[in-house]
C-alpha positions in Angstrom: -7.8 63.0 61.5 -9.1 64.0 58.0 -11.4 61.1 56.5 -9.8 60.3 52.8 -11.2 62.1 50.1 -11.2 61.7 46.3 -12.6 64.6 44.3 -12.3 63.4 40.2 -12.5 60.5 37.7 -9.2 59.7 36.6 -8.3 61.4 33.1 -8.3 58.8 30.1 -9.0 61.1 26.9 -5.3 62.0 26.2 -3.9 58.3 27.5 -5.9 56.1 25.5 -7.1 55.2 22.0 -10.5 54.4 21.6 -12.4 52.5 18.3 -16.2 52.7 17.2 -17.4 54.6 20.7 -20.8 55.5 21.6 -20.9 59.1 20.5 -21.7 60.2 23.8 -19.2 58.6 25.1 -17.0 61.4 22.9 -18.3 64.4 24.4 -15.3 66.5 25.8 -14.6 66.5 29.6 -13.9 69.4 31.9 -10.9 70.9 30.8 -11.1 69.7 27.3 -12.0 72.1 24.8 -12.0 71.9 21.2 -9.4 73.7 19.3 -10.2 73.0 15.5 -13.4 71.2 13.4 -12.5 70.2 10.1 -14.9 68.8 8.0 -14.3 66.5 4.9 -11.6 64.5 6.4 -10.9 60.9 5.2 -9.8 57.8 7.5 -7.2 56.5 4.8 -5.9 54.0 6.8 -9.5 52.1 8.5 -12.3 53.7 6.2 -10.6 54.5 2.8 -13.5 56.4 1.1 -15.2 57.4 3.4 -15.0 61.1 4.5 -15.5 62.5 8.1 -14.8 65.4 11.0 -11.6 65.6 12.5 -12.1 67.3 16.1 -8.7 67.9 17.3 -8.8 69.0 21.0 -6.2 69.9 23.7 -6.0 66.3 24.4 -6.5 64.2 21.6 -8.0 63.4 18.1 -11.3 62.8 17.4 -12.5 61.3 14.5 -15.7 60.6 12.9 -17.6 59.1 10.2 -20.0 61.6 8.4 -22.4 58.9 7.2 -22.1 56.6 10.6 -21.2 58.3 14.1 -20.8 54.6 15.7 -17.6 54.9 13.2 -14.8 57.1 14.9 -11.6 57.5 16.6 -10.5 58.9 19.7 -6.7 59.6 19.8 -5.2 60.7 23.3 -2.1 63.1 22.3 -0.2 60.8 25.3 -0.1 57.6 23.4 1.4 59.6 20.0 5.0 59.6 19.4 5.0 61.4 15.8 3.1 63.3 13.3 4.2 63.4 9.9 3.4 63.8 6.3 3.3 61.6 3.7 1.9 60.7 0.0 -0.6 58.0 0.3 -3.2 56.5 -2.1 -7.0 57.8 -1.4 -10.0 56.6 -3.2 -11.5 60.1 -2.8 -8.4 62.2 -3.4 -6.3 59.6 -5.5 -2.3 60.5 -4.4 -2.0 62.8 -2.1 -0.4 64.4 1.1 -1.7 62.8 4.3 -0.9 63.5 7.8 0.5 60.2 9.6 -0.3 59.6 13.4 2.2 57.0 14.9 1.2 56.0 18.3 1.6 53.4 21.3 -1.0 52.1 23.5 -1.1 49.2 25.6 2.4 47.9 24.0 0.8 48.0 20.8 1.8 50.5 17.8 -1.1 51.8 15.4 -0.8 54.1 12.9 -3.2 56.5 11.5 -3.6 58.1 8.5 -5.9 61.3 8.0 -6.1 62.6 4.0 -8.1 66.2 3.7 -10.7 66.5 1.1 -10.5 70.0 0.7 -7.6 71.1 -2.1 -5.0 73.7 -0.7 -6.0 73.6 2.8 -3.3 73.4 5.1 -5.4 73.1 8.0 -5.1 69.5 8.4 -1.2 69.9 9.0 -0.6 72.8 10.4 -3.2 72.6 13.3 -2.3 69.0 14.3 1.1 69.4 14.5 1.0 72.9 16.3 -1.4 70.8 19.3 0.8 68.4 19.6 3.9 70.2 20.0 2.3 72.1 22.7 1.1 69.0 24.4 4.6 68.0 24.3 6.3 71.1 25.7 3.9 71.0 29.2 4.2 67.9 30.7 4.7 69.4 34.2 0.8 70.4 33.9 -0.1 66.9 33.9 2.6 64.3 34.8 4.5 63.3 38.1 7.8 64.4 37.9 10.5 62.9 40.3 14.1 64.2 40.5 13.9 67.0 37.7 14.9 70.2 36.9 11.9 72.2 38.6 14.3 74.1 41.5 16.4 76.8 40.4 18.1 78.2 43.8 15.4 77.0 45.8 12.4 78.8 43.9 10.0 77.1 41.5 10.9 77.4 37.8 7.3 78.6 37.0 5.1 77.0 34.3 2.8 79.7 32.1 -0.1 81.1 34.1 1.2 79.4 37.2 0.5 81.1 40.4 2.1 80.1 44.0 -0.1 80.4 46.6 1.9 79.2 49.4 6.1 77.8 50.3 5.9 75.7 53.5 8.7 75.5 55.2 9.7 72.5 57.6 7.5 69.9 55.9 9.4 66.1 56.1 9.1 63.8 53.1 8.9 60.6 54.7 10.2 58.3 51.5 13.1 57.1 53.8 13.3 56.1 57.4 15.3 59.0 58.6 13.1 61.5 56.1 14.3 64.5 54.1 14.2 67.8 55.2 12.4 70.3 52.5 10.3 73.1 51.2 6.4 72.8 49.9 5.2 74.7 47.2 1.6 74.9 47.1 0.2 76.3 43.3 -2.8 76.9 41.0 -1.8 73.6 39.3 0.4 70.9 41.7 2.2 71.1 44.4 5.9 70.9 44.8 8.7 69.2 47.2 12.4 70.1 47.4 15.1 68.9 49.9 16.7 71.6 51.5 20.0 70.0 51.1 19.2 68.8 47.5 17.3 70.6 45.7 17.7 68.2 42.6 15.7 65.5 45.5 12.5 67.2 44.7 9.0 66.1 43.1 6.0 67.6 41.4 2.8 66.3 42.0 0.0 67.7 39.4 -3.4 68.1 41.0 -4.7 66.5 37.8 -2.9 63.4 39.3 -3.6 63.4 42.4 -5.8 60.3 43.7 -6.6 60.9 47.3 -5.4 63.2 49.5 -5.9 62.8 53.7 -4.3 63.3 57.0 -3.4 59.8 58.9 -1.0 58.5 61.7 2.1 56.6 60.9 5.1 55.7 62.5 6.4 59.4 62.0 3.2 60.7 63.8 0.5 62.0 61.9 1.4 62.8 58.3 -0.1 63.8 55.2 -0.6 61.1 52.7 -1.2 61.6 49.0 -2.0 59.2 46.7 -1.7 59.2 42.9 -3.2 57.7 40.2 -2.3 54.5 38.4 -1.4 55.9 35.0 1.4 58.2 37.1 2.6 55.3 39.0 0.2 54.8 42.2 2.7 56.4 44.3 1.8 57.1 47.8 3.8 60.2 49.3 3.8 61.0 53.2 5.1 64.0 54.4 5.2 65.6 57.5 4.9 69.1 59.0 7.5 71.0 61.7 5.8 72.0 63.9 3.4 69.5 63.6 0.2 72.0 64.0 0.6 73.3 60.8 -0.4 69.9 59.1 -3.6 70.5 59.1 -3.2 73.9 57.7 -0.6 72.6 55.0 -3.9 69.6 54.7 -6.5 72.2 54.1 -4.6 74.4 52.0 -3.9 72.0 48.9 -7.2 70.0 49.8 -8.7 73.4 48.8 -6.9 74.0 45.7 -7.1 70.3 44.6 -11.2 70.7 44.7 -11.1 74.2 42.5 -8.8 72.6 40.4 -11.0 69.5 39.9 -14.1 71.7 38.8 -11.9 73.5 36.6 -8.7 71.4 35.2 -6.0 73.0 33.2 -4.3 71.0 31.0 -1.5 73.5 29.9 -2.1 73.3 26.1 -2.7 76.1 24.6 -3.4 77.2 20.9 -5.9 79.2 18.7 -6.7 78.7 15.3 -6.2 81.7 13.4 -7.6 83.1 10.2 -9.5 79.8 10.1 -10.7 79.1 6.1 -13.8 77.7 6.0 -14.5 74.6 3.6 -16.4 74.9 0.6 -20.2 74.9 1.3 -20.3 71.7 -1.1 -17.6 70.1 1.1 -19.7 70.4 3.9 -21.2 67.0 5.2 -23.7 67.7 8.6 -22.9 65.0 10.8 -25.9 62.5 11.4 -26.7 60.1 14.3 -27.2 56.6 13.4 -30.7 55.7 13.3 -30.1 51.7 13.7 -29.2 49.3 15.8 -25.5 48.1 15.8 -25.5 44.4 16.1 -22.4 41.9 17.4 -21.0 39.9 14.6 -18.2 38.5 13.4 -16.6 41.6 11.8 -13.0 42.4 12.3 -11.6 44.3 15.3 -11.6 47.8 14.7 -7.9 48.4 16.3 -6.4 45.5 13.6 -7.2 47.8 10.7 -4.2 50.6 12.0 -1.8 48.0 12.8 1.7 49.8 11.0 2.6 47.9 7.4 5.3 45.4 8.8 3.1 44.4 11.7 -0.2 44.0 10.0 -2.6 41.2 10.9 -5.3 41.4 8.0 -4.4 41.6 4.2 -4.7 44.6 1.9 -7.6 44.5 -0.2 -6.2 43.1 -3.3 -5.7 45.6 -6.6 -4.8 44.8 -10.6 -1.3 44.6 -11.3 -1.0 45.3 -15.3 3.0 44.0 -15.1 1.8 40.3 -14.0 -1.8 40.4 -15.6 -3.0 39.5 -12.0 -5.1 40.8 -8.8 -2.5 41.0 -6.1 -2.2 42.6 -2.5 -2.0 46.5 -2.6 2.3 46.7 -1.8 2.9 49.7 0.9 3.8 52.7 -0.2 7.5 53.2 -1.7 7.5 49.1 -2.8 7.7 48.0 -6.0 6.8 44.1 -7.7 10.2 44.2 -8.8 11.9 44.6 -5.3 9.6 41.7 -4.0 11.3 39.0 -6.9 15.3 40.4 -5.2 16.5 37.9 -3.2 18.4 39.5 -0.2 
């Protein structure tokens, strides 16, 4: 019997959002790589005024203050569900276009606004978006898929530089007390289960989520048991092998795969930034590391400062409004005083 085994930290940098990090604590992982720098980026929404980097990686956004690094952002491309652009107001820029990042985490929205410093440069819009389309379109590389449309005539619909390295025949997915009948297919990047008698009754199990992976007894006999991680559901899956000698092998072969894939993880996005333009040398702030000592007070929570207009839990700052001679909260965009006096 195979001892359980658990080969890699759980992956958190594209399923979470992250405020005022230690900046170590923003290096990329394995698999992560970084796509685009662009300097002289401004926080509109948290830090109006003050300009920053915008990493943007295969997995998320990372954002960070030029004058403090303790200030930044870490977006996980999971937890956004647009990317749009808008006209905003920014104390470095004045109006201008900004790219909008709506996202969910934890149940809660936040929205994010990024303005670019740098006149004329699309980069800002056209690399974000590009990312996150990609991330969109290759899901199968990094989420457990039940029932879907992976079988076509009982072969894998392949995913880009996906390789098979092995279809098992004979292997019993024990999810019911009869069990199912079906195929494995053993890959570069999951591994797959089909019913022979429904191919539709199938699932896809990335190695990026597998948890655990051993060989154990159950009331089938002995079976192989993989685990998956919390963020795909904690699913344990048993299957089992006819003839029952070629468990091990079938054990040993993903086992195998699971561990290369773990030292090297693919995350299926891929894009290159072409004919990059590089910022103005004056636009160009280095990025220093705090020399001081960041001290608990009473300041506001980080996350409050993105909560979307509507749902907002801390005021505007207050501007001069010439029509009423008087300091009043900053209205969101498109509102006027006059449509705050209609009565609906």
């Amino acid at each position: 019997m195979s001892a359980p085994d658990q080969l890699q930290e759980e992956v958190w940098q594209d399923r979470e959002i992250k405020f005022d990090q230690m900046p170590q604590l923003l290096k990329l992982r394995k698999g992560e790589f970084q796509i685009d720098s662009i300097n002289s980026v401004e926080d509109t929404k948290g830090n109006n005024g003050e300009r920053g980097i915008l990493i943007v990686t295969n997995l998320r956004l990372i954002w960070t203050s030029a004058k403090y690094a303790r200030t930044n952002l870490s977006i996980g491309f999971n937890c956004v569900s647009s990317v749009n652009i808008r006209t905003v107001n920014s104390k470095l820029r004045g109006s201008s276009q900004a790219l909008y990042v709506m996202t969910r985490f934890n149940s809660t929205r936040f929205e994010f606004i990024f303005t670019s410093l740098v006149k004329h440069s699309p980069r800002l819009f056209t690399t974000v978006q590009a990312v996150f389309k990609s991330y969109e379109t290759t899901k199968l590389y990094r989420d457990l898929k039940l029932r879907g449309a992976i079988i076509r005539d009982k072969e894998l619909i392949m995913l880009p530089n996906e390789q098979v390295y092995e279809k098992i025949n004979g292997i019993w997915n024990l999810s019911s007390d009869q069990g199912n009948l079906g195929t494995f297919i053993i890959t570069n990047v999951r591994t797959v289960w089909f019913a022979v008698l429904a191919e539709n009754f199938n699932v896809s199990i990335p190695y990026l989520q597998m948890k655990s992976i051993n060989v154990r007894n159950s009331k089938f006999g002995q079976a192989l048991v993989i685990e998956t991680t919390a963020s795909s559901g904690g699913y344990i899956l048993g299957f089992r092998a006819d003839p029952v000698e070629h468990l091990e092998e079938v054990y040993t072969q993903i086992h195998n795969l699971w561990k290369i894939f773990s030292v090297t993880p693919i995350f299926g996005v891929e894009f290159s930034v072409e004919d990059k333009q590089s910022d103005a040398k004056e636009n160009f702030v280095p990025r220093q590391e705090d020399d001081v000592q960041i001290m608990e007070g009473d300041d506001i929570e980080p996350c409050l400062l993105y909560q979307p207009d509507g749902e907002k839990e801390i005021d505007r700052e207050p501007i001069y409004n010439n029509e009423l001679g008087l300091a009043v909260e900053r209205l969101k965009e498109g509102s006027t005083i006059q449509q705050l006096w209609q009565i609906v």
